[in-house]
KOLKOLDO-578263 format. One record per residue (C-alpha): x, y, z; residue number from 1; residue in one letter. Coordinates in nm, 2 decimals. Layout:
((X,Y,Z),NUM,'A'),
...
//
This chain:
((0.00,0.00,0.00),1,'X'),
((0.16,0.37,-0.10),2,'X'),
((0.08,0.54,0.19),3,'X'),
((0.10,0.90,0.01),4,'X'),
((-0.15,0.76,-0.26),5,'X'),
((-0.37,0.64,0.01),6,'X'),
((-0.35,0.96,0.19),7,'X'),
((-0.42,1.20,-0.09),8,'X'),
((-0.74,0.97,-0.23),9,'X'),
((-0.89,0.96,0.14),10,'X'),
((-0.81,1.36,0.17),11,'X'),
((-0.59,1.31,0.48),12,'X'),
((-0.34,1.59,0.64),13,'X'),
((-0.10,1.39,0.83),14,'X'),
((-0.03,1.04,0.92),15,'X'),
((0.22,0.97,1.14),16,'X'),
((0.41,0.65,1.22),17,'X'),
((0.57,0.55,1.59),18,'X'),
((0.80,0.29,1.72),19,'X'),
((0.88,0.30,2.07),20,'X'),
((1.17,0.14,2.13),21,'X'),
((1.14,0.04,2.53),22,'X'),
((0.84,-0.07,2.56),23,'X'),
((0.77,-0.23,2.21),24,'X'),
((0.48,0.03,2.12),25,'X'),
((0.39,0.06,1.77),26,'X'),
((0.11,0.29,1.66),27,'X'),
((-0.03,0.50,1.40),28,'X'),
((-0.22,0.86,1.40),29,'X'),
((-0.41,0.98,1.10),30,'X'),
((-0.55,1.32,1.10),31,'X'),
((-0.83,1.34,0.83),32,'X'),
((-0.92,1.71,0.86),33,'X'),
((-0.88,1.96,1.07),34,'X'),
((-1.09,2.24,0.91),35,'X'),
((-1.35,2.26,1.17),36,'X'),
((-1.08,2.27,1.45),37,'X'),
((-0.86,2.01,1.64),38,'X'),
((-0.96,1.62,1.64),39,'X'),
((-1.08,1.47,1.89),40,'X'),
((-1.07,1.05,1.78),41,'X'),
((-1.04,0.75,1.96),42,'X'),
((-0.73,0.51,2.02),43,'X'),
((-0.74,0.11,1.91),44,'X'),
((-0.60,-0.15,2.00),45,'X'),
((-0.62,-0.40,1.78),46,'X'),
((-0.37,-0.72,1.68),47,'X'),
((-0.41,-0.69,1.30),48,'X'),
((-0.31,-0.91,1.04),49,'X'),
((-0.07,-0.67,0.81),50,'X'),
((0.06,-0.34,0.88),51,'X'),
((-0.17,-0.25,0.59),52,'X'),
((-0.47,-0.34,0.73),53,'X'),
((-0.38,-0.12,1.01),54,'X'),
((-0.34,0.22,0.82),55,'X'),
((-0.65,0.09,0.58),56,'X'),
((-0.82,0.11,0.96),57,'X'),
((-0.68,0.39,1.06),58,'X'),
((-0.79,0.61,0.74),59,'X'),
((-1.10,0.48,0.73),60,'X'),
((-1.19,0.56,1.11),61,'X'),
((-1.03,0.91,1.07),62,'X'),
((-1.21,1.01,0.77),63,'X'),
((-1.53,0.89,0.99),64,'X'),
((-1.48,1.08,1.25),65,'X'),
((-1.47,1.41,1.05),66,'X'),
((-1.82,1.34,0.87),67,'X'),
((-1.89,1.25,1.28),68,'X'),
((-1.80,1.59,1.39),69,'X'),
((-1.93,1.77,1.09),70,'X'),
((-2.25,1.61,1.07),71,'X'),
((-2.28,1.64,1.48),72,'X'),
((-2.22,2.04,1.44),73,'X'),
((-1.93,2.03,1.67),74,'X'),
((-1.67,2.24,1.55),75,'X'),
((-1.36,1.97,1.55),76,'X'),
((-1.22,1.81,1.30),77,'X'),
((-1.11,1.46,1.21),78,'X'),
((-0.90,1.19,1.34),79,'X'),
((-0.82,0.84,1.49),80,'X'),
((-0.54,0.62,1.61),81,'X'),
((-0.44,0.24,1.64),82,'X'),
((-0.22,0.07,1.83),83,'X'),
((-0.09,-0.29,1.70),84,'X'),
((-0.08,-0.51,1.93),85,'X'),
((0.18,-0.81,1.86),86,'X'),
((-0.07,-1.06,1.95),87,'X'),
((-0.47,-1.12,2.05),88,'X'),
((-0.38,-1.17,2.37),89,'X'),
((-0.14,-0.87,2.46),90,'X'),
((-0.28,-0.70,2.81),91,'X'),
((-0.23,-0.35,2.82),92,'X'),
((0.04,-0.21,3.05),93,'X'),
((0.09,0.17,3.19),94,'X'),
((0.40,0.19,3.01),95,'X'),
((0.24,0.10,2.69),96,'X'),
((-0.03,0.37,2.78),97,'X'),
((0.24,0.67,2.86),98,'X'),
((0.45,0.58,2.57),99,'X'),
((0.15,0.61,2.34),100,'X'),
((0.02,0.96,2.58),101,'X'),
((0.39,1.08,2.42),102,'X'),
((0.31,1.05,2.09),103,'X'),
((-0.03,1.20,2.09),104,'X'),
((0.15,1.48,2.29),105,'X'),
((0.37,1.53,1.97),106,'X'),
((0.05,1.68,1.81),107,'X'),
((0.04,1.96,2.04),108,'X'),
((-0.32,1.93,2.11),109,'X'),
((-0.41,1.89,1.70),110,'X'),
((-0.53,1.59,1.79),111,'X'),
((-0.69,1.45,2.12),112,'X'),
((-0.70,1.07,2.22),113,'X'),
((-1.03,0.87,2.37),114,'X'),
((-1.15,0.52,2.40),115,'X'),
((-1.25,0.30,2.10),116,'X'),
((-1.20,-0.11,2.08),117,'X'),
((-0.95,-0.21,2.32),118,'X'),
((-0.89,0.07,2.51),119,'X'),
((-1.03,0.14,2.88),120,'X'),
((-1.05,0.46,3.08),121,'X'),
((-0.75,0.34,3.31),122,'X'),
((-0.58,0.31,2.96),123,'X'),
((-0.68,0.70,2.90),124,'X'),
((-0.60,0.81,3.25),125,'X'),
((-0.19,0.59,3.20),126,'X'),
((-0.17,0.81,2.83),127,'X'),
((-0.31,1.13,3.03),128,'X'),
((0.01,1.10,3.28),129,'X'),
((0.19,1.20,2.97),130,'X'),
((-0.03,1.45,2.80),131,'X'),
((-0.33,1.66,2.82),132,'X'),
((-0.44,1.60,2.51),133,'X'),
((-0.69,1.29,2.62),134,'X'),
((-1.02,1.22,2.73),135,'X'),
((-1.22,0.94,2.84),136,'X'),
((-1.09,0.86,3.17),137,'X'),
((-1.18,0.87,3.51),138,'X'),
((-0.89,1.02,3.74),139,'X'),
((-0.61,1.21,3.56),140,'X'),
((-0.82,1.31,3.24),141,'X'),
((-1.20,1.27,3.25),142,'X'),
((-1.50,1.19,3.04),143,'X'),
((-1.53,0.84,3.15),144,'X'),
((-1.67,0.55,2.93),145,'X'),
((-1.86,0.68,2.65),146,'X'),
((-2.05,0.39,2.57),147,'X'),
((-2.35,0.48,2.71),148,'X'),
((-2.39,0.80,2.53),149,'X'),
((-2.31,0.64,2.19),150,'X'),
((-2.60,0.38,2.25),151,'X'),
((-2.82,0.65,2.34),152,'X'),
((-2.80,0.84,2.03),153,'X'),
((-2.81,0.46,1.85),154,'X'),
((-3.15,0.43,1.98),155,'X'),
((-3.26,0.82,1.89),156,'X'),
((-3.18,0.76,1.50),157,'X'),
((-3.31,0.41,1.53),158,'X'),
((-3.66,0.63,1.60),159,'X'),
((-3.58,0.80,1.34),160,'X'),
((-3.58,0.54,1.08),161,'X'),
((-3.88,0.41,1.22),162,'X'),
((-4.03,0.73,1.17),163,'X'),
((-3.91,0.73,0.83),164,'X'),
((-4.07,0.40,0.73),165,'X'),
((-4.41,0.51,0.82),166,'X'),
((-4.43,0.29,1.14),167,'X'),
((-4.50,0.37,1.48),168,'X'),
((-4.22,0.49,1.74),169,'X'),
((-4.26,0.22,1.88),170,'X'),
((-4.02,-0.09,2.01),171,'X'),
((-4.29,-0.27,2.21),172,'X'),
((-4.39,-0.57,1.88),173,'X'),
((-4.01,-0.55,1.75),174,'X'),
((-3.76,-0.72,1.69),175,'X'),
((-3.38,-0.64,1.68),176,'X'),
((-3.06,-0.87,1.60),177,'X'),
((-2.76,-0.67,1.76),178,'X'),
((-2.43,-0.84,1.63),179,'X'),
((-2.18,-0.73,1.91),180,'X'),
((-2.28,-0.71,2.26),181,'X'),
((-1.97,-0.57,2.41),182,'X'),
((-1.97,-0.22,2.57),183,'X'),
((-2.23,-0.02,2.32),184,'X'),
((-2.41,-0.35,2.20),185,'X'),
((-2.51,-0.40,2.55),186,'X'),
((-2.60,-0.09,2.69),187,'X'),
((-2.82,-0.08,2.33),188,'X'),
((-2.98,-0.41,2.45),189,'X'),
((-3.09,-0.31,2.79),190,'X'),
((-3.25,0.05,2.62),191,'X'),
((-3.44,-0.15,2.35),192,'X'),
((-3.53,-0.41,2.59),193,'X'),
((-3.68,-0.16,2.86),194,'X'),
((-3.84,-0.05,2.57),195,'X'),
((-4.03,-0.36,2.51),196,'X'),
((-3.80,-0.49,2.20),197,'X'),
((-3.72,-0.87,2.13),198,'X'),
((-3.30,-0.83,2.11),199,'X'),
((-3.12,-1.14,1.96),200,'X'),
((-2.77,-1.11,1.98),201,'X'),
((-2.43,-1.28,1.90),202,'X'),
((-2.10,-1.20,2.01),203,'X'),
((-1.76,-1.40,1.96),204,'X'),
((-1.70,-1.34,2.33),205,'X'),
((-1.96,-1.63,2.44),206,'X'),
((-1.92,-1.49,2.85),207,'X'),
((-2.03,-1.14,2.66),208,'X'),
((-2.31,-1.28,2.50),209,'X'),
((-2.44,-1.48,2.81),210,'X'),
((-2.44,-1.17,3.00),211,'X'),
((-2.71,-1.03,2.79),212,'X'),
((-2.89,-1.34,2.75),213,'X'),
((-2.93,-1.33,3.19),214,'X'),
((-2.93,-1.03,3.25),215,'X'),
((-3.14,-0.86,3.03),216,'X'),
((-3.33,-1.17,2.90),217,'X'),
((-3.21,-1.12,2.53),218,'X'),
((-3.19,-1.45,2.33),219,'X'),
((-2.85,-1.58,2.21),220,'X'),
((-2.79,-1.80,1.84),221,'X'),
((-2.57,-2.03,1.81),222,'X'),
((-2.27,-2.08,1.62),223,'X'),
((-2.47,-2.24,1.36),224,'X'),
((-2.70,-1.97,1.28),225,'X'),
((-2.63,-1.60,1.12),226,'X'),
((-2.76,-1.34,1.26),227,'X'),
((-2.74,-1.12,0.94),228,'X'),
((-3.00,-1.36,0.78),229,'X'),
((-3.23,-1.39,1.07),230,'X'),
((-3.60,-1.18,0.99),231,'X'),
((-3.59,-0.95,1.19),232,'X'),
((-3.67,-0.58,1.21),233,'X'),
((-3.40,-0.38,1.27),234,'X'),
((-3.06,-0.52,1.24),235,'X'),
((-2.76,-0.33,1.45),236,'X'),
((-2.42,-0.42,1.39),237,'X'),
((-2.23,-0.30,1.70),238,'X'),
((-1.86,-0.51,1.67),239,'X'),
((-1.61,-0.38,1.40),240,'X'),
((-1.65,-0.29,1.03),241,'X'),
((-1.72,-0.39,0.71),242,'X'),
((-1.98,-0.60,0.81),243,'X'),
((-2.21,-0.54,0.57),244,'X'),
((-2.06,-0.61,0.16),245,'X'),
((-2.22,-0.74,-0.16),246,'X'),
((-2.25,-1.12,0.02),247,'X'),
((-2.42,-1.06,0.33),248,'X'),
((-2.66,-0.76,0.17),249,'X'),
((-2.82,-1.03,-0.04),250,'X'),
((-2.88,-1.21,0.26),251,'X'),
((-3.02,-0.93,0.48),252,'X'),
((-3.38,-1.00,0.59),253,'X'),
((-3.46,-0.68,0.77),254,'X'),
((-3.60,-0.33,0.67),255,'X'),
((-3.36,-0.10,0.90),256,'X'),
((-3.02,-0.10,0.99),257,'X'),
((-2.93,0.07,1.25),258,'X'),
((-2.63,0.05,1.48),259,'X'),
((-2.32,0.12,1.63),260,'X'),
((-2.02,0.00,1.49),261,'X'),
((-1.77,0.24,1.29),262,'X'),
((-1.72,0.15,0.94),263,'X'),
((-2.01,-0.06,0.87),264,'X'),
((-2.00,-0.04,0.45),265,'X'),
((-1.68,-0.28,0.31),266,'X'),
((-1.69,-0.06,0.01),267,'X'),
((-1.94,0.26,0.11),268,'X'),
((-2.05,0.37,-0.23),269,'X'),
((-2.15,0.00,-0.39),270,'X'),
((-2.28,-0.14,-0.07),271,'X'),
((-2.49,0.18,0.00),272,'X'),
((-2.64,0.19,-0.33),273,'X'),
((-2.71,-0.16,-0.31),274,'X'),
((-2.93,-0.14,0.06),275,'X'),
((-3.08,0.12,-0.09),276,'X'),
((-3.23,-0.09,-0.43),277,'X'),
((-3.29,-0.41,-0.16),278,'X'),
((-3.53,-0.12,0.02),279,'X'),
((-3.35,-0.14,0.34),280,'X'),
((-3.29,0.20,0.50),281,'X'),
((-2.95,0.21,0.68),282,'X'),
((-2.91,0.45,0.91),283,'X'),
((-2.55,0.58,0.85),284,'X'),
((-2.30,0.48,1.08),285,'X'),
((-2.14,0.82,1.13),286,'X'),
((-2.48,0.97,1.23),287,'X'),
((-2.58,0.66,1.42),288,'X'),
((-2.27,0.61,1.65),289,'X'),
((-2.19,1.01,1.74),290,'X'),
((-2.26,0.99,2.08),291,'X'),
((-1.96,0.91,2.23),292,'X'),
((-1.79,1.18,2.07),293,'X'),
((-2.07,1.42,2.14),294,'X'),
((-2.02,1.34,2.50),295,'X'),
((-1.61,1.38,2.51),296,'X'),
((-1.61,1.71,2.26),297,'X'),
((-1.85,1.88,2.48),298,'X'),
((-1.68,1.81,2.79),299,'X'),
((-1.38,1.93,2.59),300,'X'),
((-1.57,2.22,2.47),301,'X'),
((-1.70,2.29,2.79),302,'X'),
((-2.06,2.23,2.70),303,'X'),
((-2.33,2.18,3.03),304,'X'),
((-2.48,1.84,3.07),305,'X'),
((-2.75,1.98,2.95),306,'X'),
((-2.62,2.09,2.62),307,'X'),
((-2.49,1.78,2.59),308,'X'),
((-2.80,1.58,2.63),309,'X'),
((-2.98,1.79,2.38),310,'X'),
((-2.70,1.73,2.14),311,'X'),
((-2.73,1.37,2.15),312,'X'),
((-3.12,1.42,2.16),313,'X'),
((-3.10,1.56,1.88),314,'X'),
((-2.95,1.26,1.62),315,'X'),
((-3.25,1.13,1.56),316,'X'),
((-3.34,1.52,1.40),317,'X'),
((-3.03,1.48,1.20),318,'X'),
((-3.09,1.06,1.10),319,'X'),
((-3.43,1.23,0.99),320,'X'),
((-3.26,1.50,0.81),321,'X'),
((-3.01,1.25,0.63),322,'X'),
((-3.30,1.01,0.54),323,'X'),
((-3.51,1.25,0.39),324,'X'),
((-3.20,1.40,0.18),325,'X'),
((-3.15,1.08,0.02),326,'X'),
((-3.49,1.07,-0.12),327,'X'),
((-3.48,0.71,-0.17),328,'X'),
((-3.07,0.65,-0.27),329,'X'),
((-2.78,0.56,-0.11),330,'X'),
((-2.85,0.74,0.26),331,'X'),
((-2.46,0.68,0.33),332,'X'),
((-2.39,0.91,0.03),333,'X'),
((-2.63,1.14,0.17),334,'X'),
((-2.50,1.15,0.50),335,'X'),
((-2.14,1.26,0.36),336,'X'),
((-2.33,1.57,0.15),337,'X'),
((-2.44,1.64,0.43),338,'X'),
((-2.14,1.60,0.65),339,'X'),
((-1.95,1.83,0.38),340,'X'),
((-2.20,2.10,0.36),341,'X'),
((-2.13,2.14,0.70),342,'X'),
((-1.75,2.15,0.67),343,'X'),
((-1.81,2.39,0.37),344,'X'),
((-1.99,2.63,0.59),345,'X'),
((-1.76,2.65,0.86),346,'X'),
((-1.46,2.70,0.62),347,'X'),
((-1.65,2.98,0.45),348,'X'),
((-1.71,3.14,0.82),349,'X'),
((-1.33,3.08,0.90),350,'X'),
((-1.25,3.25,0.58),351,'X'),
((-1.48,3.53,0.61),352,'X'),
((-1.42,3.58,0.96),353,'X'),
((-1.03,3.60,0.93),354,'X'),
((-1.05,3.87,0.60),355,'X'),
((-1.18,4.16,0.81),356,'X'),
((-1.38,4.45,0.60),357,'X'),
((-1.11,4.49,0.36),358,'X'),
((-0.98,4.84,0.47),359,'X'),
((-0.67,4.76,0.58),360,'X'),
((-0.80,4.87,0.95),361,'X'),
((-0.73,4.53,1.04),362,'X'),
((-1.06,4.46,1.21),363,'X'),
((-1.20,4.13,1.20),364,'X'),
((-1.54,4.20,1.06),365,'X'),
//
């Protein structure tokens, strides 16, 4: 893979490349776009199979989060980082943690580390012993886990599809396969099933999945069944991308899809054109999944609780927005017009607002 090639086609500003000697660390950062303002993105770890699949991750996930930010109205830009880990089973240490808080610290606050797969709030509050530029932990930096906010504003576009399909708000007579019932998959569970949903659920992790099975009475399938092909209502992938491709869209028997996983289209423009002739409305993952970050950027912001909970309130407005946009086509298309419309604006504002009047006065108006 040329990485400049791959860079320029995906419309990235930096990646960077780290080896730390001493403790073994080797990670990459990808800053997508900064236009709106610095990135706030989360840190993987993640035992990939090439060094290619890592960057291919890692500019994917960027590029997400700036259509994130952009279609969240938060005025940050893009990013995202990964760790590879040498093996599956590698437990994270504090000096794995600091020695990545370094590098993040070598972008002088252009970029700004949370949680994604892998990656715990003690993990956040080791990198934050090293640099300020982190969030999502619960001592030295703070936000906390962000899960539950991202599964909130899951279940607010998941209205809004509903909505958009001409059926009832309603969860009470449905039912929803969730494919991933870690941190977000679960906490998505327990809102859809104190809303009256049936939840099925599968999750390579089998102590994972029999914790939703007891404790919030979801059913599990076994390894000889796939979820993607069950009937169901509203299918949510919540476990890692590119889940859905040519294959398993033929396969799909539900009318919405809706969850929280990054990444969910192998190849974005086929496979959302192709939902889109099936008639199944996907909910873009971008617009889907941005509560987490709507959560850390407004702590980072310095946004009230209350702002904050209108924010995330307010995806299933912007799912609505998106849906109706696509008028029928690819709604993943949609969601990045819309996304860019957004960043358009704010460079236009940036522009106008550092030209002054023209006079030479040097105002700024």
């Amino acid at each position: 893979m040329n990485v400049l090639e791959e860079m320029q086609s995906y419309g990235h500003e930096r990646v960077a490349f780290h080896h730390d000697a001493k403790t073994g660390l080797t990670a990459i950062i990808a800053i997508h776009s900064p236009v709106l303002g610095n990135a706030l993105g989360g840190t993987r770890r993640w035992a990939y199979a090439t060094e290619n699949d890592a960057l291919f991750d890692v500019l994917r996930l960027s590029e997400g989060m700036t259509y994130k930010a952009a279609a969240s109205g938060l005025p940050m830009g893009g990013a995202k980082s990964v760790i590879i880990m040498p093996n599956a089973g590698h437990q994270p240490t504090e000096a794995e943690a600091r020695a990545m808080g370094r590098f993040v610290d070598t972008f002088a606050g252009k970029y700004i580390a949370a949680e994604d797969v892998g990656v715990s709030p003690q993990f956040c509050d080791w990198m934050a012993l090293e640099t300020k530029h982190v969030m999502g932990g619960n001592t030295v930096s703070h936000g906390g886990d962000p899960s539950p906010y991202t599964a909130l504003g899951c279940f607010n576009s998941m209205k809004a599809c509903l909505a958009h399909t001409g059926r009832k708000v309603d969860f009470s007579n449905l039912t929803v396969a969730i494919q991933g019932c870690g941190a977000t998959g679960y906490k998505l569970a327990k809102l859809l099933r104190q809303s009256g949903a049936a939840v099925l659920v599968t999750d390579v992790h089998v102590p994972t999945m029999k914790r939703a099975v007891e404790e919030l009475g979801c059913v599990a399938l076994g390894n000889d069944k796939n979820l993607l092909e069950e009937k169901v209502d509203i299918l949510a992938p919540c476990a890692l991308g590119g889940v859905l491709d040519a294959k398993t869209i033929a396969g799909l028997r539900c009318q919405i899809v809706c969850g929280t996983a990054n990444n969910q289209l192998r190849n974005p423009n086929e496979d959302g054109d192709a939902l889109a002739k099936r008639g199944i409305l996907y909910s873009p993952d971008f617009v889907a999944n941005a509560g987490g970050l709507i959560r850390l950027a407004g702590l980072y912001l310095g946004m009230t609780e209350g702002e904050i909970d209108h924010k995330i309130s307010e995806i299933e407005t912007t799912t609505a927005a998106v849906l109706k946009q696509a008028s029928g086509g690819s709604t993943g298309a949609a969601a990045i017009a819309f996304a860019k419309a957004k960043i358009a604006a704010g460079a236009a504002k940036k522009q106008m607002a550092g030209a002054g009047c023209g006079t030479g006065c040097g105002c700024k108006a």
